[in-house]
C-alpha positions as CSV (number, residue, x, y, z in Angstrom):
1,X,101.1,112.9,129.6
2,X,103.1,116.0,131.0
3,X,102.7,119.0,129.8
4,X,105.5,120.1,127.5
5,X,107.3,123.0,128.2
6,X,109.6,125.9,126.4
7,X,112.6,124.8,128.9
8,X,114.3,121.7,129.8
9,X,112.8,120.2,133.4
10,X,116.9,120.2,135.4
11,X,117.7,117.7,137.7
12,X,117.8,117.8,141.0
13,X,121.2,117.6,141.8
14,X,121.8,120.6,138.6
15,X,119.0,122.7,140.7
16,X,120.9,122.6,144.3
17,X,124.5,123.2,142.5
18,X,123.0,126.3,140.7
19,X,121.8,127.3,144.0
20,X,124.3,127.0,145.6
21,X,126.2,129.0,143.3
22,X,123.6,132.1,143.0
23,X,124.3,131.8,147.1
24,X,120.7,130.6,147.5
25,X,120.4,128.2,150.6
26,X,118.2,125.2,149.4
27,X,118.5,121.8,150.7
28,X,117.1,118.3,148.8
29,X,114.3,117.6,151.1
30,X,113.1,121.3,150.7
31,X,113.1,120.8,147.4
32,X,111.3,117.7,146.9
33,X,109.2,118.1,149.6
34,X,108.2,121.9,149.8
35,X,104.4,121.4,151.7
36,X,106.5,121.2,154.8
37,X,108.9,124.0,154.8
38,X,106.1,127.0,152.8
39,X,108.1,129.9,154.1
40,X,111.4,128.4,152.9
41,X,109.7,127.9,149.4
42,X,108.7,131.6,149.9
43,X,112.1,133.2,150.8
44,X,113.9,130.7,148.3
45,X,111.6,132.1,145.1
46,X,111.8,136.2,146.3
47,X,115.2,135.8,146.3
48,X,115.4,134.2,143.0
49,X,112.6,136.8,142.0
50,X,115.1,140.0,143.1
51,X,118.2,137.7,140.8
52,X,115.8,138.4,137.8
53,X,114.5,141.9,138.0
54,X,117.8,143.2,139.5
55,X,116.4,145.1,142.5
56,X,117.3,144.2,146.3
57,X,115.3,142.1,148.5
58,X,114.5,145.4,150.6
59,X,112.7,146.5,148.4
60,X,110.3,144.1,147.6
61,X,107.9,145.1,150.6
62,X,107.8,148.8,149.9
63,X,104.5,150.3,148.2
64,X,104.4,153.2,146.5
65,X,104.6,156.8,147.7
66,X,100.9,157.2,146.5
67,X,99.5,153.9,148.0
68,X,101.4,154.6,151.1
69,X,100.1,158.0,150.8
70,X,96.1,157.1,150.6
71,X,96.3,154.5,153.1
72,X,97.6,156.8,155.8
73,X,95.5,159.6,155.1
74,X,92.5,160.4,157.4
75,X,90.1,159.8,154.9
76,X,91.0,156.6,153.6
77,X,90.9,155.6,157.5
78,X,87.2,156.6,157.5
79,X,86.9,153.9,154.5
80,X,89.1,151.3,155.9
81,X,89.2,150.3,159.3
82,X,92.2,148.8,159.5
83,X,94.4,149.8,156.9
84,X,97.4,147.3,157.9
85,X,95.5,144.5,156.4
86,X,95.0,146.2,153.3
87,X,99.1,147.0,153.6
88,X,99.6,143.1,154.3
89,X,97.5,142.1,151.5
90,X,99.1,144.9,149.0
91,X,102.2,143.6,149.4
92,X,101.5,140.3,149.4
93,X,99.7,141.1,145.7
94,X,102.7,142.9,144.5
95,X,104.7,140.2,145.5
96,X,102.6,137.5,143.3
97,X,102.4,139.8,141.0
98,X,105.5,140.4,140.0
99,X,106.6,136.5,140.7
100,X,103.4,135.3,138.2
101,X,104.6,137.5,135.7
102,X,108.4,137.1,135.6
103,X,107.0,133.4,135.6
104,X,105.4,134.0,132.3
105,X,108.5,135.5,130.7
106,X,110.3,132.5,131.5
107,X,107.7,130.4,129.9
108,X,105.8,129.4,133.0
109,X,102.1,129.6,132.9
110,X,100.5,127.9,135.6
111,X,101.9,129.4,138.8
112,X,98.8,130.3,141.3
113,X,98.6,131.3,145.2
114,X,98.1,127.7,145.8
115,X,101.8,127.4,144.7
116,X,102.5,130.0,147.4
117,X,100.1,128.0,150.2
118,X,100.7,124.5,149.7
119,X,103.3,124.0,147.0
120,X,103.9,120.4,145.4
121,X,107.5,119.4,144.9
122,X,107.3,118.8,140.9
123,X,105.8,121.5,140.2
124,X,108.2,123.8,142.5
125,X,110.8,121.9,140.4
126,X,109.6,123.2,137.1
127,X,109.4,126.4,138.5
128,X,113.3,126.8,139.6
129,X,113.8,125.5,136.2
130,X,112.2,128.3,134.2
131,X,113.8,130.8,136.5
132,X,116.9,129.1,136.2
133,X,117.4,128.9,132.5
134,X,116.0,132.1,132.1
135,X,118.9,133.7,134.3
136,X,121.3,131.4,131.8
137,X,120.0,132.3,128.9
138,X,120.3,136.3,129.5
139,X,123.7,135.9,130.9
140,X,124.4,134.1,127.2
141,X,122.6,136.8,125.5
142,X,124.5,139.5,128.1
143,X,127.9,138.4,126.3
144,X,126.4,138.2,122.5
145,X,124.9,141.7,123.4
146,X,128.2,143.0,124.1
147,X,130.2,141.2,120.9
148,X,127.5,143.1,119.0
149,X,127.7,146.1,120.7
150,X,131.6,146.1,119.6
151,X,130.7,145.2,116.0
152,X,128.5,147.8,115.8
153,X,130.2,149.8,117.2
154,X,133.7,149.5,114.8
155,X,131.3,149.2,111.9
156,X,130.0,153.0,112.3
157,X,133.1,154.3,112.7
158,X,134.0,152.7,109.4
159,X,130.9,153.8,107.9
160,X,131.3,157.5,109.9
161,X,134.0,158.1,106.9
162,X,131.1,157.6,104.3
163,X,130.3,160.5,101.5
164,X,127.1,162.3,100.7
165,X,127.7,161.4,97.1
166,X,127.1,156.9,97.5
167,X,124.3,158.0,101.1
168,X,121.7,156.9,98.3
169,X,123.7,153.7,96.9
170,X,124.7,152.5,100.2
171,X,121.1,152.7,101.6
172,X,119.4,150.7,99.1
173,X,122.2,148.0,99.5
174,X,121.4,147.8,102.7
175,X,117.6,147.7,102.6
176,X,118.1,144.6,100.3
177,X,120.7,143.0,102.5
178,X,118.1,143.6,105.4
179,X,115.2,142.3,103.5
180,X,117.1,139.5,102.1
181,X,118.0,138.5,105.8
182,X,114.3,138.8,107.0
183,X,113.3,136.2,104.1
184,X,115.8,133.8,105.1
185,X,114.6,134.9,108.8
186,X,110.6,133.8,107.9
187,X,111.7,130.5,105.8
188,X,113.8,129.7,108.9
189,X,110.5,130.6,110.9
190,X,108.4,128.1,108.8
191,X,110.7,125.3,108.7
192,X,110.8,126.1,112.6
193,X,107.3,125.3,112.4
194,X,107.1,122.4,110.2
195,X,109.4,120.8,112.4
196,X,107.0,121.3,115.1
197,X,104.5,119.6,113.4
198,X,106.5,116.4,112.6
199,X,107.2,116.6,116.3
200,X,103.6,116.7,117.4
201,X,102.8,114.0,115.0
202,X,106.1,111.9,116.7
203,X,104.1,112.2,120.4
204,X,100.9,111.4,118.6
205,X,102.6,108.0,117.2
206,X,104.5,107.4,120.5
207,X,101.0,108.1,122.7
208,X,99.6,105.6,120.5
209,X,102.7,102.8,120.6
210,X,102.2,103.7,124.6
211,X,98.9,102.7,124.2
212,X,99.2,99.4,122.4
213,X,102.2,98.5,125.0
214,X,99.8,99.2,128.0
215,X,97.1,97.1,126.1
216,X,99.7,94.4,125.7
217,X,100.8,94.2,129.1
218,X,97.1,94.3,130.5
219,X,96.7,91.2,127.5
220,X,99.7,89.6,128.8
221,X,99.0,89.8,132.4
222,X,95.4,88.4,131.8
223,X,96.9,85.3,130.1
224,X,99.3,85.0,133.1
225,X,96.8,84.8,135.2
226,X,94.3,82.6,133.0
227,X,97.7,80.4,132.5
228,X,98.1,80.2,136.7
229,X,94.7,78.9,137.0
230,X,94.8,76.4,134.2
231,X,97.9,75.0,136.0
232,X,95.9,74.8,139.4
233,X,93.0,73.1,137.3
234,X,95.1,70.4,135.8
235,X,97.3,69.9,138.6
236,X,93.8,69.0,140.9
237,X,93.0,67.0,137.6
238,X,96.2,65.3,137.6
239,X,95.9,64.3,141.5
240,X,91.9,63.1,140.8
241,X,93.1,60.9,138.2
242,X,95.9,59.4,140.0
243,X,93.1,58.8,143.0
244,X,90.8,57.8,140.4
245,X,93.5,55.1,139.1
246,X,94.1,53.1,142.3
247,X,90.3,52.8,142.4
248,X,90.1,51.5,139.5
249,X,93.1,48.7,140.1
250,X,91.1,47.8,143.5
251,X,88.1,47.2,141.5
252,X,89.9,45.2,139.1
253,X,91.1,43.2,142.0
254,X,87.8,42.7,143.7
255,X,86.3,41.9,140.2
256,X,88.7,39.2,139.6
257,X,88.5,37.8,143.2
258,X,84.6,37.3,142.9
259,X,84.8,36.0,139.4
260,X,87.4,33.4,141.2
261,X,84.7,32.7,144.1
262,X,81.8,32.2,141.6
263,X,83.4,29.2,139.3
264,X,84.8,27.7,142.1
265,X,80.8,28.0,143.7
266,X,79.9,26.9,140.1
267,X,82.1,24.2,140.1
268,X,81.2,22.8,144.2
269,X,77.3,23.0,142.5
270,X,78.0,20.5,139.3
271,X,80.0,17.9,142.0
272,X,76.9,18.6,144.1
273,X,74.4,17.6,141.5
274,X,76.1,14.3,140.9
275,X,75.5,12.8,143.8
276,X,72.2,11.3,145.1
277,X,70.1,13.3,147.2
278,X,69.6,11.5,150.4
279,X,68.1,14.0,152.3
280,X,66.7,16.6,150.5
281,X,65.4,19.0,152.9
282,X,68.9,19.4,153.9
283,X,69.6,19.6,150.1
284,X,67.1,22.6,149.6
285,X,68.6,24.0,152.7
286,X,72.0,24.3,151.0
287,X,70.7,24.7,147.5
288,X,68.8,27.8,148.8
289,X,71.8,29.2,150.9
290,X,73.7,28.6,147.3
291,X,71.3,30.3,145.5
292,X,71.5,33.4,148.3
293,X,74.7,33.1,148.7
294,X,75.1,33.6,144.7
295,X,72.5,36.3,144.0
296,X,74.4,38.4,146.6
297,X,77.5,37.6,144.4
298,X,75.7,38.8,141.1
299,X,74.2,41.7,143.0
300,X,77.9,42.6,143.9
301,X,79.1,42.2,140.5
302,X,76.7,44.7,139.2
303,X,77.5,47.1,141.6
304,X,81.1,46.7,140.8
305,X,80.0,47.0,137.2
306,X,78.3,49.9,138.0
307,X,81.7,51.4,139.7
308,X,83.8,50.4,136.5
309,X,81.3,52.6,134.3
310,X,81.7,55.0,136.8
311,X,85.4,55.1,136.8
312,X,85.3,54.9,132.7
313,X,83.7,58.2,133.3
314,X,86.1,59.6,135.3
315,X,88.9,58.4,133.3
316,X,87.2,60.0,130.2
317,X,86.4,63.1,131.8
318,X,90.9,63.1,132.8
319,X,91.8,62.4,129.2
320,X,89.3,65.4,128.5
321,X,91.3,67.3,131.0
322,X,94.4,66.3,129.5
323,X,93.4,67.9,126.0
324,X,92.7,70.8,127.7
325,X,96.5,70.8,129.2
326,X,97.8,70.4,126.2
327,X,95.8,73.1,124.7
328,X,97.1,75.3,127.1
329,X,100.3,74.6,126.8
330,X,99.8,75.2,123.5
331,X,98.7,78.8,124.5
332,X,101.4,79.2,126.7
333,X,104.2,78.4,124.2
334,X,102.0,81.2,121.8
335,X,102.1,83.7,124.6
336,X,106.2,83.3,124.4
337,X,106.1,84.0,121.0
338,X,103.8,87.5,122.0
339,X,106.4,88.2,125.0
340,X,109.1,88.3,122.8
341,X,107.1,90.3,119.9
342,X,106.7,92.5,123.0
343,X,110.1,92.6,123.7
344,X,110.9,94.0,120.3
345,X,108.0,96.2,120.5
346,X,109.2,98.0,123.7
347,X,113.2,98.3,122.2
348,X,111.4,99.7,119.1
349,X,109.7,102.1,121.2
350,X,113.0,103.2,123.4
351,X,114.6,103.7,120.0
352,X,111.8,106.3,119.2
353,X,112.0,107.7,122.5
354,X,116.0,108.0,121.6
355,X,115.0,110.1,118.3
356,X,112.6,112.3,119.6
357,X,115.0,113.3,122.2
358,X,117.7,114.4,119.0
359,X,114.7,116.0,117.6
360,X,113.8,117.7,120.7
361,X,117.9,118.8,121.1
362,X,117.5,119.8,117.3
363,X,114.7,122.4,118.0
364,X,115.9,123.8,120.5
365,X,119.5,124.5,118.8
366,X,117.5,125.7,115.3
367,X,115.6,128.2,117.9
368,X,119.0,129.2,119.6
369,X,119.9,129.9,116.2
370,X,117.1,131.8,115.1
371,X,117.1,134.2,118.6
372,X,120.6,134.7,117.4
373,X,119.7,135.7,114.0
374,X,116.7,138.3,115.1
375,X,119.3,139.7,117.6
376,X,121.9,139.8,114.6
377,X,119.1,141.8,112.3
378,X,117.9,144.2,115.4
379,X,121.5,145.2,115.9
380,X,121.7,145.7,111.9
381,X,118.4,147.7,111.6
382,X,119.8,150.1,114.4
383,X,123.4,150.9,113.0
384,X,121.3,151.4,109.5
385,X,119.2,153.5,111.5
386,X,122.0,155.4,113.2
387,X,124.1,155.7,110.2
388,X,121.2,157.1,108.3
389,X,120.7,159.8,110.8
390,X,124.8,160.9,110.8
391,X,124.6,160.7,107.1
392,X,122.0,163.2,106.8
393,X,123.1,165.6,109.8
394,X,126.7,165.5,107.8
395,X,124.5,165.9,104.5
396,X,122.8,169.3,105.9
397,X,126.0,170.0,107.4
398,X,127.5,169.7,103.9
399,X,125.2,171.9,102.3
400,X,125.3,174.7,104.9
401,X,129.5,174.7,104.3
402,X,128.9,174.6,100.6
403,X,126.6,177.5,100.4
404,X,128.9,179.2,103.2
405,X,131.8,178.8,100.8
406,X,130.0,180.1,97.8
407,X,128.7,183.1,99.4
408,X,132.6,183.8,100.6
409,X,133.7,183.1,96.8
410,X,131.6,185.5,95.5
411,X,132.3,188.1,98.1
412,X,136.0,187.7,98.0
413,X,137.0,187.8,94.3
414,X,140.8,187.8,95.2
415,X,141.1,185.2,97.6
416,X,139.9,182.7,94.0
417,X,143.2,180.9,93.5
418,X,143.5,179.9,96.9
419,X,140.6,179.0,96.7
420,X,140.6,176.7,93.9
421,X,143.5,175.0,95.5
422,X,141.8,174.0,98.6
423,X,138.9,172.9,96.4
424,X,141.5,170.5,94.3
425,X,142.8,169.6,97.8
426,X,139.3,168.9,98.8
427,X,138.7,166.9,96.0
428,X,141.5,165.0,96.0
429,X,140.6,163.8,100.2
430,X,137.2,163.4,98.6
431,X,138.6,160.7,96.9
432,X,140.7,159.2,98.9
433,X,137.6,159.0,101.2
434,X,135.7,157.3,98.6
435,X,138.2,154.9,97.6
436,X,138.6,153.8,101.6
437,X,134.9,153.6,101.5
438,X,134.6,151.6,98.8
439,X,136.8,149.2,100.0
440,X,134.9,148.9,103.4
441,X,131.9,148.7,101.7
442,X,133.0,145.9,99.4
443,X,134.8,144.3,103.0
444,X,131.2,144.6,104.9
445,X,129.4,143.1,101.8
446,X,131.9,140.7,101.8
447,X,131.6,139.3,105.5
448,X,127.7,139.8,105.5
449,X,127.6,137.3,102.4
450,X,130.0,135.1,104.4
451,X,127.3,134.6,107.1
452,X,124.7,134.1,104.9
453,X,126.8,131.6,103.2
454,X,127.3,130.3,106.4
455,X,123.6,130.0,107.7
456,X,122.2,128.6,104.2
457,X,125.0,125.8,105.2
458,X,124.0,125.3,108.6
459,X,120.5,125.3,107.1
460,X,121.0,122.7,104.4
461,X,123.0,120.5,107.3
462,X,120.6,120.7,109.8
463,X,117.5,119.6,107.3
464,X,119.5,116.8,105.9
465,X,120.0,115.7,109.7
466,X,116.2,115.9,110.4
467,X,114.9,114.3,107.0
468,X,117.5,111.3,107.9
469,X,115.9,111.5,111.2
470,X,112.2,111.4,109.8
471,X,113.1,109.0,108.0
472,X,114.2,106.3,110.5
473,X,111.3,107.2,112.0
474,X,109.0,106.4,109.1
475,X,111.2,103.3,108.3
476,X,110.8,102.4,112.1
C-alpha cells in the first residue's frame, strides 16, 4: 500500500496546467520520466523553491558574508586547499537544505539527495503536489488573512470608543467568549480524531477485503487451470474410448466368424464319423489335421477371450473416466457460482472504495474548517490583546486628566461653574458613549453567537453525514 499523505496526489495533466501558469516550463515526459533530464528536475524544483520562500532565483547561490568571508581568508586557505569545492558543496547544502525543509512544511517527508541524483517519476510527482497545494492553500489563506484583517480592523475602531467604566465587564465577556470557542475548538479536535480512527479502521477492513479478493483470484485461477487439464484428460479419454470401441466391434466380428468356422468344422466331423472308414491312415491323417486345425481355433478363441477381458477393462476404466467428467463438471458449474459471489464481492468492494473517498473529502473539509476556526480565534486573541492595551493606555490617560483637572479646580476657585458645566457636558458624551457602546457590544455578541450557532450546525450536519456514512459501511 502507498503511503498516505496530508495532500491530494494531482494529476498529471492538473501538474503541467499549474505549471504552466506559475510560468514554469515542464513538459510530460520530464515529468514522468525525470532520471533522464536531472538538471531539468533541478531547475524546475529551485524555481518552485524561490515561488515559496519569495526570494529570487539569484539569490539562491549566494553564501553569507561570514562564510564567504572565512573561506577567502588566508588562513582558512592554509586549512583548505581548495576552498571552491567547499563553496560548490556549501551551496549545494544550502540548496537541499532549504528545498528538504520547505518539503516538510508542505507535508513531505521523504525527500533525500537521491531525489536530486536519480529522481523517480512518482515520487517527483508527489513532490510538485505538496509544493503545489501548499502555494494554493496560502494564496486561500492570503485572502481570509485580509477579510480578517478588515474585521479586525472595523471592530477596534468600534471598540476604540469603549469607556474605562465596562474595561472590566467587557474583558471578562470576552475571556468567556474566547474560552468557550477553544472548547468547541478541542471537541472539534477530538472528533477530528475519532474520525481518523474509523478511517484507519476503513483501510484496515479494505486491506483485508483486498486480501481475500487476491486469495480468490489466486483460488480461482488455480481451478482454471486444474479445470483446463481435466478437459485435456477427458478429451484423450474420450478419443481412447472411441479407439477402444472399434476394437471391441472387430473382436466381436472375429469372435462371431470363428464361432461360425467351428460348428460348421463340428458339423463336417459328425457327417465324417458316419461313414465307414476305408482307409484309415488317411482317416487319422485328416482326423489329426482336424484336431490341429481345431486346437488352433480354441487357442485363438482364448486369446480373443483374453482381448474381450482386456477391452472390458478398458471400457471400465472410460466409464471411470466419465464419472470423473461429470464430477468436474460438477466443479465447474460450483466455480460459476464462486465467480459470480466474486463478482459481487469486488462491486461490494468498489462501493467501499466510493465511501472512503467521501470520508477522505469529509476530513479534509472538517480540517479546512478547523484551520479556519484557529485563524478566526488567533485574529480574536490579538484584537483582545490590542484592545486591552488601548484601554489601559486611555485608562492612565484618564487618570492623569482627572487628577490634572482636580488640581486646576482646587487652584482656580472662580472658574467652578464653568466648570461644572463642562463636567455635566462631559457626562452627558459619557453617556452617549456608553449607550453607542452598549449597542456594539450587544451587535458583536450578537454576530459572535451567530457563528457559533452556525458552526454547532455545521457540526451536527457534518456528524449526521459521517454516522450515515459509518453506517453503510457497517451494514456493507
Amino acid at each position: 500500500m502507498s503511503t498516505p499523505t496530508a495532500f491530494p496526489i494531482l494529476k498529471n495533466g492538473m501538474i503541467l496546467q499549474i505549471m504552466t501558469e506559475l510560468d514554469i516550463p515542464l513538459t510530460e515526459s520530464e515529468l514522468t520520466e525525470p532520471g533522464r533530464c536531472k538538471e531539468r528536475v533541478r531547475e524546475v524544483l529551485q524555481l518552485l523553491l524561490c515561488t515559496c520562500w519569495g526570494i529570487p532565483p539569484s539569490t539562491l547561490p549566494l553564501l553569507s558574508h561570514r562564510l564567504t568571508t572565512q573561506l577567502t581568508s588566508s588562513s582558512s586557505s592554509q586549512i583548505t586547499p581548495h576552498p571552491t569545492l567547499y563553496t560548490t558543496a556549501l551551496i549545494e547544502t544550502k540548496f537541499f537544505c532549504m528545498l528538504s525543509k520547505m518539503l516538510r512544511i508542505c507535508g513531505y517527508y521523504e525527500f533525500g539527495f537521491r531525489d536530486l541524483q536519480a529522481p523517480n517519476g512518482r515520487r517527483f510527482k508527489r513532490q510538485l503536489s505538496a509544493l503545489i497545494n501548499f502555494m494554493k492553500y496560502r494564496e486561500d489563506m492570503g485572502h481570509l488573512l485580509e477579510t480578517a484583517l478588515d474585521e479586525s480592523t472595523a471592530v477596534l475602531v468600534v471598540q476604540s470608543l469603549s469607556n474605562v467604566l465596562h474595561f472590566q465587564t467587557s474583558s471578562s465577556r470576552h475571556y468567556i467568549q474566547r474560552v468557550d470557542m477553544f472548547n468547541a475548538l478541542e471537541e472539534m479536535a477530538e472528533e477530528h480524531m475519532t474520525l481518523q480512527d474509523r478511517l484507519e479502521v476503513a483501510r484496515s477492513e479494505n486491506h483485508a477485503k483486498m486480501l481475500e479478493q487476491d486469495a480468490a483470484e489466486a483460488e480461482c485461477q488455480e481451478m482454471e487451470a486444474e479445470i483446463a487439464q481435466q478437459n485435456k484428460i477427458q478429451a484423450s479419454i474420450r478419443q481412447q474410448n472411441n479407439l477402444l470401441q472399434k476394437s471391441a466391434n472387430d473382436l466381436k466380428d472375429q469372435i462371431a466368424n470363428l464361432s461360425i468356422a467351428l460348428r460348421e468344422l463340428q458339423a463336417e466331423e459328425r457327417q465324417l464319423s458316419k461313414e465307414v472308414v476305408h482307409s484309415p491312415d488317411r482317416i487319422k491323417l485328416d482326423l489329426a489335421m482336424v484336431t490341429k486345425s481345431l486346437e488352433d481355433v480354441k487357442a485363438m478363441i482364448g486369446e480373443r477371450e483374453e482381448e474381450r477381458k482386456l477391452m472390458m477393462k478398458r471400457v471400465e476404466n472410460t466409464m471411470a473416466g466419465e464419472e470423473c467428467v461429470r464430477r468436474t463438471m460438477t466443479v465447474m458449474e460450483e466455480m460459476e457460482t464462486k465467480v459470480q459471489e466474486y463478482e459481487v464481492v469486488v462491486e461490494d468492494l468498489e462501493d467501499v472504495q466510493g465511501r472512503l473517498e467521501e470520508m477522505e473529502r469529509g476530513v479534509e473539509d472538517n480540517t479546512r474548517v478547523k484551520g479556519e476556526q484557529e485563524m478566526h480565534l488567533r485574529a480574536l486573541e490579538k484584537q483582545r490583546l490590542d484592545i486591552t492595551d488601548k484601554l489601559s493606555k486611555e485608562l492612565e490617560s484618564s487618570k492623569n486628566e482627572l487628577t490634572t483637572a482636580t488640581n486646576k479646580l482646587g487652584i482656580v476657585e472662580d472658574q467652578r461653574l464653568d466648570g461644572i458645566a463642562k463636567i455635566e457636558a462631559s457626562q452627558k458624551r459619557v453617556e452617549e458613549l456608553e449607550a453607542h457602546i452598549e449597542k456594539e457590544k450587544k451587535r458583536t455578541e450578537n454576530e459572535i453567537s451567530a457563528r457559533i450557532a452556525s458552526f454547532h450546525k455545521f457540526e451536527k450536519g457534518f456528524l449526521a453525514k459521517e454516522k450515515m456514512t459509518m453506517d453503510r459501511l457497517l451494514c456493507a
